[in-house]
N, C-alpha and C positions, 0 to 999 in steps of 0.2 A: 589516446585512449579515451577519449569522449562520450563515443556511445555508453562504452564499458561504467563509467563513474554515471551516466544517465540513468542507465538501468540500476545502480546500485542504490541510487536515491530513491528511485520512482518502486524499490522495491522493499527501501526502509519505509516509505510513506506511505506504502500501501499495509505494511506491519501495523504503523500508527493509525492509520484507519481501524484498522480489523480490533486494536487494542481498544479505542476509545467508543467506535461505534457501538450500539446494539451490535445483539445477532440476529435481529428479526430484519433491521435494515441488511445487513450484509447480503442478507437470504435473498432479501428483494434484489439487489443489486450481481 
């Protein structure tokens, strides 16, 4: 189950982004 725990990561740290980023960057992104 690889992929599975891949995406689980790549979707906690996409969380951590959204939490630490601006919103102005996100927007841009």
């Amino acid at each position: 189950m690889k992929p599975t725990k891949k995406r689980e990561q790549s979707l906690i740290f996409k969380g951590f982004l959204i939490k630490t980023m601006p919103k102005g960057l996100i927007k841009k992104s």
